[in-house]
C-alpha positions in Angstrom: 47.5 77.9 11.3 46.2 74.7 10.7 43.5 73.3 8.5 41.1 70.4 7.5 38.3 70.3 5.2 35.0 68.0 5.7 33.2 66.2 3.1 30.0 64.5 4.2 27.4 63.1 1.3 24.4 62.8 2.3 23.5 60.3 -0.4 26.2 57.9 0.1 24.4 54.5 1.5 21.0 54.8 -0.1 21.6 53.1 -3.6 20.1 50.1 -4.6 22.2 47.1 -3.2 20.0 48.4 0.2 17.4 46.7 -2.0 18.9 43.6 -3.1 21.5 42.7 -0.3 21.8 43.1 3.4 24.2 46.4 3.6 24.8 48.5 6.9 22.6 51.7 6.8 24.3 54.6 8.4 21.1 57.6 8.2 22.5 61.2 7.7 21.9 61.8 11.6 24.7 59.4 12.4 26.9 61.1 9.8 26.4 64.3 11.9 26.9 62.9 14.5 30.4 61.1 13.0 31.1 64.9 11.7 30.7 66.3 15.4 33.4 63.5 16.6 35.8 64.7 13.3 35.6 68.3 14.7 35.8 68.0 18.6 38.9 65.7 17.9 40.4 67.9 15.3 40.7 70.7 17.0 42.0 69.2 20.3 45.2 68.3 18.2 45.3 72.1 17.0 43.2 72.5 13.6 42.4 76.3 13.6 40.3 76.5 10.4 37.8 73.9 9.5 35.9 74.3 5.7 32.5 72.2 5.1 31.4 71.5 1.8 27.6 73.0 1.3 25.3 69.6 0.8 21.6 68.8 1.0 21.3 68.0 4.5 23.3 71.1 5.1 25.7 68.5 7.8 27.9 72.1 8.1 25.6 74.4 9.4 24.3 71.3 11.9 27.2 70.6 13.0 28.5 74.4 13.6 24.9 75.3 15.2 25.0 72.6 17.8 28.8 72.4 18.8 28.1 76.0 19.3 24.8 75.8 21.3 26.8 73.1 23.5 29.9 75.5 23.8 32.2 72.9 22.9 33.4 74.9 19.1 36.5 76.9 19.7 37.5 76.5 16.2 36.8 79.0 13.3 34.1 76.6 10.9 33.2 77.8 7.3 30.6 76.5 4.8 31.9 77.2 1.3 29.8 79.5 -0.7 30.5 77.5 -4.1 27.4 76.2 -6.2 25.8 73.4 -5.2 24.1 70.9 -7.8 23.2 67.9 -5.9 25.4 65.7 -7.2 29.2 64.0 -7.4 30.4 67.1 -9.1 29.8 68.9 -6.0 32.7 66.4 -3.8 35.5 67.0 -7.2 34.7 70.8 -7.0 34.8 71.1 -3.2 37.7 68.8 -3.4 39.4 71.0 -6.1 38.3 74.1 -3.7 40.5 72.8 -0.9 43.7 71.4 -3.2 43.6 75.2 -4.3 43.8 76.6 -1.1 46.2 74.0 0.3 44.2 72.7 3.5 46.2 70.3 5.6 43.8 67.6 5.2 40.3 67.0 3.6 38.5 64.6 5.3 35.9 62.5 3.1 32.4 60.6 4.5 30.8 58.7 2.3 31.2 55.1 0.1 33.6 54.3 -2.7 32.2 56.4 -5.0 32.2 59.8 -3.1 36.7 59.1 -2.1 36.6 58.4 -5.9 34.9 61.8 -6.4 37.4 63.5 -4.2 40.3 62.3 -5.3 39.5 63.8 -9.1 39.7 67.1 -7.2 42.8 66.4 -5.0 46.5 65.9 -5.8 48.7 66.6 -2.8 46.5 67.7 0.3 46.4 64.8 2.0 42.8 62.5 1.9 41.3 61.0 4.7 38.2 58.5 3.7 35.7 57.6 7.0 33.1 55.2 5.5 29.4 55.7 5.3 28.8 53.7 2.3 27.3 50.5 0.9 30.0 48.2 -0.3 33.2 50.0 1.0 36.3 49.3 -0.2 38.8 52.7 0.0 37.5 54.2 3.1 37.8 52.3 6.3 34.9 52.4 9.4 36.4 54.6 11.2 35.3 56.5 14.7 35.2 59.8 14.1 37.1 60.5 17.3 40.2 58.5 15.4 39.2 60.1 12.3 39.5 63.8 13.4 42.6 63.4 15.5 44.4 61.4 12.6 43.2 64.6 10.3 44.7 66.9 12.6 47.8 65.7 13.0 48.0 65.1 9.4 47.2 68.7 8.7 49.9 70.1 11.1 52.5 67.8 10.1 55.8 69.7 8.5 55.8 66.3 6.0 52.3 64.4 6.0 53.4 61.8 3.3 55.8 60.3 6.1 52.4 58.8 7.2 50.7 59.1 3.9 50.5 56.3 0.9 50.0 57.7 -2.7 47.4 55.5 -4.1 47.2 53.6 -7.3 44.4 53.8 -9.9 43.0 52.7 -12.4 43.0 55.3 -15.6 39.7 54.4 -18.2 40.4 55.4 -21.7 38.4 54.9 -24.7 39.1 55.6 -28.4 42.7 56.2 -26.7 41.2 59.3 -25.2 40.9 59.6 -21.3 37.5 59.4 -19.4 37.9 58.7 -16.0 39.2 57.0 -13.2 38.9 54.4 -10.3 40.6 53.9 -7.0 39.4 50.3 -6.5 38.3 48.6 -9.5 36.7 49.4 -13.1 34.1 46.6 -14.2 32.9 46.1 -17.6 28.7 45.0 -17.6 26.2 44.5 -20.6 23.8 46.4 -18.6 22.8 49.5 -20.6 20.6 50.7 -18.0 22.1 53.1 -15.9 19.3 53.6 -13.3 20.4 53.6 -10.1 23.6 53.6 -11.4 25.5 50.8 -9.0 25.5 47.5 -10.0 25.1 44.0 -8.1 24.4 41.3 -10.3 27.7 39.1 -11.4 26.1 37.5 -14.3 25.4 40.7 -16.3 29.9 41.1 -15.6 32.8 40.6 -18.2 35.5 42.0 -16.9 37.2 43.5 -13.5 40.1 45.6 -13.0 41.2 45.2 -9.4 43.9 47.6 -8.0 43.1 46.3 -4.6 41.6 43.0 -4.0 41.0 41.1 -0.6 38.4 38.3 0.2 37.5 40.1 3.3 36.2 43.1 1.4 33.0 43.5 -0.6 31.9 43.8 -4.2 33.5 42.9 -7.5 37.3 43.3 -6.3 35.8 40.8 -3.9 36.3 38.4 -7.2 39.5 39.2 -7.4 40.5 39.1 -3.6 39.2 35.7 -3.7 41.6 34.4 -6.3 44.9 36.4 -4.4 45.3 39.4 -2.6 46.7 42.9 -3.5 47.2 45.2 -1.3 47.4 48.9 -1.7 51.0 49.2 -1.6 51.4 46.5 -3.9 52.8 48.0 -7.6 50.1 45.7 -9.3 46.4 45.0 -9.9 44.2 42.1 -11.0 41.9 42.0 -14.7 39.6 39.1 -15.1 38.5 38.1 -18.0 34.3 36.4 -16.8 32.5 33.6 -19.2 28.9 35.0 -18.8 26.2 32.2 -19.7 29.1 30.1 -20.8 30.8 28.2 -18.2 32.9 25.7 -20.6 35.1 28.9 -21.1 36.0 28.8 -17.0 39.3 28.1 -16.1 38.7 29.0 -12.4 35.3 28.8 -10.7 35.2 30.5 -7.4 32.2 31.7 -5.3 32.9 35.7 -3.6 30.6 38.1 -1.8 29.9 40.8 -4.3 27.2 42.1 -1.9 26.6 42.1 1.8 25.6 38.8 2.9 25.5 37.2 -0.5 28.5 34.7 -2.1 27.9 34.6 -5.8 29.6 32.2 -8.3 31.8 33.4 -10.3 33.3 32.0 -13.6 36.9 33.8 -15.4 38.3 32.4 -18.4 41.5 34.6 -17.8 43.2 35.8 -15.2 45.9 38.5 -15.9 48.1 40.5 -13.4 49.1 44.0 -14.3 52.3 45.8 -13.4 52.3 49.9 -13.0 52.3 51.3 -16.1 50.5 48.4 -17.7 47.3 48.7 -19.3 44.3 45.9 -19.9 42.7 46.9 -23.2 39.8 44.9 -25.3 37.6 46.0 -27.9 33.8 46.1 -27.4 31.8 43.7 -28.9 28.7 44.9 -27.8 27.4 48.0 -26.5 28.1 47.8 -22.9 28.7 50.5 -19.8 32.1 50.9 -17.7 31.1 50.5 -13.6 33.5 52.6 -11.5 34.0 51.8 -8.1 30.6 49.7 -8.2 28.9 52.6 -10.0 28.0 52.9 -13.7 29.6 56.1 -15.2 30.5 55.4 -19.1 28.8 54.3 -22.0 30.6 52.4 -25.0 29.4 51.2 -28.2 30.3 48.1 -30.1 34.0 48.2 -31.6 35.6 51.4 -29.2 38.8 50.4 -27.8 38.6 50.3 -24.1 41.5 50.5 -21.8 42.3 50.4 -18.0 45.9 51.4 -17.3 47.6 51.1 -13.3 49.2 53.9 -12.3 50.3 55.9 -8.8 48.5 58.7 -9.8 46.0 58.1 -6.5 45.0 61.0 -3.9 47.8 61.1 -1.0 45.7 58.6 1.5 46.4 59.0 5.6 47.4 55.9 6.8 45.3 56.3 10.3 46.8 54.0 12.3 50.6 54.9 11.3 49.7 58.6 11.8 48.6 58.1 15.3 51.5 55.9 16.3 53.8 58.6 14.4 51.9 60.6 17.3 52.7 59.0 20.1 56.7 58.7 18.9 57.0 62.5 19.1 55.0 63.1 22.1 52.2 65.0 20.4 49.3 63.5 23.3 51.7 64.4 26.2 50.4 67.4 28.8 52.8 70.2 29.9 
């Protein structure tokens, strides 16, 4: 029998860089409509079970209700009956749900933030991210269609990680005790205000922790991606070190689009590569916050000892593209 999990959030594109950039909106319609596409695809390739994590928008019972009106569900569909608070606790404990019960895939909709949720909750089933985000780094636009078939063969595979990469990340300590984690970069802002918690504005940043960084991506590993690139599979990440106000400190000045349709400049007086296993460590000088994945999670007062260490510690990801091809190798689309 064969298994996937869905993950939709139905608050993942609706921050504040809506406000102050030009980011794609994709309205919680669409993201049933992506979620239809996971399903239909999913169980063509032979997913028996499918588990929906219980949200706001209630995308699970939607979904079920109208694939079933249509006639087109042959699969058996669950909602979880686990609590439900309305925030990213919800994604980590579904996500935790599924590890637990050792689905063949969880499939993840949503932005940075919400694969970063996930993967808190996953170790070895297998994650697939579709983005619905703002600045989206981890999960790729994907069609559903693709999505669900790449979910289903990954979830009836005998070995998945053949098509899977284990993913680095970045591991946030303070005081030497752990706190959290990132999957794309950790960023260090004098903005105390946690509000809408994501953050946009480059001058308020002094320091980035990359573990993937591309110019053709968005947001602060944008920074980074613009001085060299580092791919996923790459064993290393990317700390700057920003001058703030003071630009006679810069020993690279580079412009890079932190948000959608905007090149900021950007000032580093150092530039450090780290190696797995390696950790960038400073020690406050102000209070400041710790952004994860573009959104503010941790607090820290002047003189804590912060420290982002690279390590492979990442969910399992489902390389899409290799999965499919993996597909077509051993016949998997082929009619008898």
């Amino acid at each position: 029998m064969s298994s996937i999990g869905i993950i939709a959030n139905p608050a993942s594109g609706k921050d504040i860089r809506r406000l102050v950039s030009y980011a794609t909106t994709i309205d919680n319609q669409e993201k049933v409509n992506i979620v239809k596409r996971i399903v239909l695809a999913a169980q063509s390739v032979g997913v028996d079970k499918i588990y929906f994590m219980p949200d706001s928008f209630q995308f699970g019972w939607v979904v079920i209700d109208d694939l079933e009106l249509d006639g087109n569900l042959t699969a058996s569909c669950e909602v979880l009956q686990i609590p439900y608070m309305a925030c990213a606790e919800d994604t980590t404990r579904t996500a935790a749900w599924m590890e637990e019960h050792s689905l063949g895939c969880v499939v993840v909709l949503g932005g940075d933030g919400t694969s970063r949720a996930a993967a808190k909750g996953l170790k070895d089933v297998p994650l697939l991210p579709v983005s619905t985000g703002t600045n989206n780094v981890y999960p790729e636009y994907t069609e559903g269609t693709v999505a669900g078939m790449a979910a289903g063969i990954a979830a009836g595979a005998d070995d998945p990680a053949e098509f899977c990469l284990r993913d680095k990340r970045i591991e946030v300590s303070v005081d030497g005790e752990f706190r959290d984690i990132a999957l794309v970069d950790a960023v260090v802002s004098d903005d105390l205000w946690v509000g809408s918690r994501a953050i946009w504005d480059v001058k308020k940043i002094e320091h980035i922790v990359a573990a993937r960084s591309h110019p053709a991506s968005i947001g602060f590993s944008a920074a980074a991606g613009c001085l060299e690139v580092i791919r996923p599979e790459d064993d290393r990440a990317l700390a700057l070190h920003l001058c703030g106000d003071d630009e006679t400190k810069a020993v690279r000045k580079i412009k890079a689009p932190v948000a959608a349709g905007i090149l900021s400049p950007v000032d580093i007086q150092e530039i450090r590569e780290l190696g797995i296993g390696e950790a960038y460590s400073f020690t406050a000088e102000h209070n400041c916050m710790l952004a994860l994945d573009g959104e503010r999670e941790i607090r820290v007062r002047e003189g804590q000892e912060v420290s982002f260490r690279l390590t492979r510690n990442g969910p399992l990801r489902v390389n899409i593209e290799k999965t499919l091809e993996k597909a077509v190798e051993h016949g998997l689309f082929n009619r008898d």
